[in-house]
N, C-alpha and C positions, 0 to 999 in steps of 0.2 A: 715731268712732261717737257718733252723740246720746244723750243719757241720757232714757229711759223716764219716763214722767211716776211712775211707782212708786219712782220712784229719787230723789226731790224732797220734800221736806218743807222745812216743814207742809204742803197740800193746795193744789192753785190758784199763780195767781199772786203773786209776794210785793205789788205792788202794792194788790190786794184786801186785806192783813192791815193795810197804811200806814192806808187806807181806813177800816177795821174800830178799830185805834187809835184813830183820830180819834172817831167816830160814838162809841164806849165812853166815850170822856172826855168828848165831848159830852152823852150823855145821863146819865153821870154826875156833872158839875156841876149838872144840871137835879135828879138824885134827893136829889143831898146840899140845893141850895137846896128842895126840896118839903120836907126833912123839919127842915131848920134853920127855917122858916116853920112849919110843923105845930108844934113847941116853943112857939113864942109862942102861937097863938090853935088849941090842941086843941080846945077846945066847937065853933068853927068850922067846923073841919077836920071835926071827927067829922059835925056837923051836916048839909055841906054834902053829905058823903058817901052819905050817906043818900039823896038822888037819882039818884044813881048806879042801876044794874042790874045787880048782882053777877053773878045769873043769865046776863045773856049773856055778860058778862066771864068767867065762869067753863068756858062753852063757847067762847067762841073762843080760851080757854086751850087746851081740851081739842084745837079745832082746830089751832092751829099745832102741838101736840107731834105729833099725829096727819099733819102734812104734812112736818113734821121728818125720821119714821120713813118714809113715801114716799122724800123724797130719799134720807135712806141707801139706800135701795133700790136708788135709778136707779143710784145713785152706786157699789153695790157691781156692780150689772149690768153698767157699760161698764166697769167697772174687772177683770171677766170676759172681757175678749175672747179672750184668747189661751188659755181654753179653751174655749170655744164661739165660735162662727163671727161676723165683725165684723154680720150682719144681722140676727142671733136676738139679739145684747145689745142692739143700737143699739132694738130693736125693743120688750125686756123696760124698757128704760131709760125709754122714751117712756110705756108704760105707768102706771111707779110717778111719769112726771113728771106727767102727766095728773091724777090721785089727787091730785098735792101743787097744783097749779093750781085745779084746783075747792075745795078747801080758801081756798087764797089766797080766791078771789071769793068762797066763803063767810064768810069774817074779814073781809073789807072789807060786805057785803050788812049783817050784825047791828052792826059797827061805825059804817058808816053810817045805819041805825034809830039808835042811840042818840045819836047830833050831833042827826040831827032832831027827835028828842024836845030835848034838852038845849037846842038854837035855838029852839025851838018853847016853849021855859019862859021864854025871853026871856034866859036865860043868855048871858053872852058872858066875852073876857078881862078884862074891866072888873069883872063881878060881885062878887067876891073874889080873894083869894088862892090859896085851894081849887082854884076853877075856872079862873084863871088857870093853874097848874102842870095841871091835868088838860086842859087844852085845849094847853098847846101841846105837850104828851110823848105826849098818844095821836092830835093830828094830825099831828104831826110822825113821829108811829111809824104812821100809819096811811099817808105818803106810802112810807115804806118799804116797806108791806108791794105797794104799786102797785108800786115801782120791783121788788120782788121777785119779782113776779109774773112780771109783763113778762119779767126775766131767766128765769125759770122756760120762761115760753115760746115763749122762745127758742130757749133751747136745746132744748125739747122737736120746736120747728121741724126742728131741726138732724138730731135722731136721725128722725125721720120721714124724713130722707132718705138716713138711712145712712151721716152728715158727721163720725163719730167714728170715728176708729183704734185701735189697742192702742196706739200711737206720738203719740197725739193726742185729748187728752179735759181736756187743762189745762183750757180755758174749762168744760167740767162741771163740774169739780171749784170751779173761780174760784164758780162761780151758786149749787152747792150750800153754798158756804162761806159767801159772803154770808144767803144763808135762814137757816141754820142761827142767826147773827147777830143777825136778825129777830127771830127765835123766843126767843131769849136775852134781848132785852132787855123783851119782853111778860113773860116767867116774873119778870123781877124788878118791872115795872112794874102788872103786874097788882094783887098783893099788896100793893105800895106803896099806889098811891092806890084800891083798890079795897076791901080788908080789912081793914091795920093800923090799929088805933082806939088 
């Protein structure tokens, strides 16, 4: 007899965690050099900062936590089947992914106003040091939040057709684990280059 996706820890594929390692050490050599360069030239760093848009930084903080709490949702919806019927969860699932999807395209809409301005200054990886570290950790966090999406709406594809079983929802849990990811490393990257002076 198969074992129940309930019966499987941590959440998802173990694949997605290999994944997840990798992307964590990546963007954690990126946070240790931003702040071992920040030591040498803080007037700089602080300076540069200053250009920046806290303000929207600080709402599409609010958003990705706010799409976080979506996916728990879907996540605890299909992971409901077997007490409520596989079409009312596949159905409640779709909903809370919906919510966390339009988020996505709102995180990507204000993060892209801000490149444009930031291009628009004549800024590039060249500028500084500052702006080199802030360009490649929040476009490089910004293709994640695409690739995130995308998996979001996927899977949201999915429950729209009713494509999740009580016996089969690994790949949900695989997408919501990835976002949840996403979203973890905007909370630490935010604060990083957006606030600590």
């Amino acid at each position: 007899m198969s074992k129940t996706i309930k019966e499987n820890y941590p959440a998802g594929d173990f694949a997605i965690w290999i994944i997840i390692y990798v992307e964590l050490v990546t963007f954690g050599l990126l946070f240790l050099g931003y702040a071992f360069s920040r030591r040498s030239n803080i007037e700089m760093f602080n300076n540069s900062q200053l250009l920046l848009n806290q303000t929207s930084g600080f709402i599409n903080t609010l958003i990705l936590i706010t799409s976080s709490y979506f996916v728990v949702r879907a996540v605890q919806a299909i992971s409901e089947m077997r007490q409520n019927n596989i079409k009312e969860s596949n159905h409640k699932a779709s909903k809370w992914l919906l919510y966390a999807i339009i988020c996505g395209i709102s995180f990507l809409v204000i993060k892209f106003s801000e490149f444009y301005y930031i291009f628009g200054e004549g800024i590039t990886l060249s500028t500084n040091k500052f702006f080199m570290f802030y360009l490649l950790l929040t476009v490089f966090h910004f293709m994640h939040v695409i690739l995130g999406t995308i998996i979001l709406f996927n899977i949201y594809k999915k429950t729209r057709n009713i494509g999740y079983t009580p016996n089969d929802y690994r790949g949900f849990e695989t997408g919501g684990v990835y976002w949840h990811m996403v979203d973890l490393l905007w909370i630490v990257l935010f604060p990083l280059v957006y606030i600590i002076r």
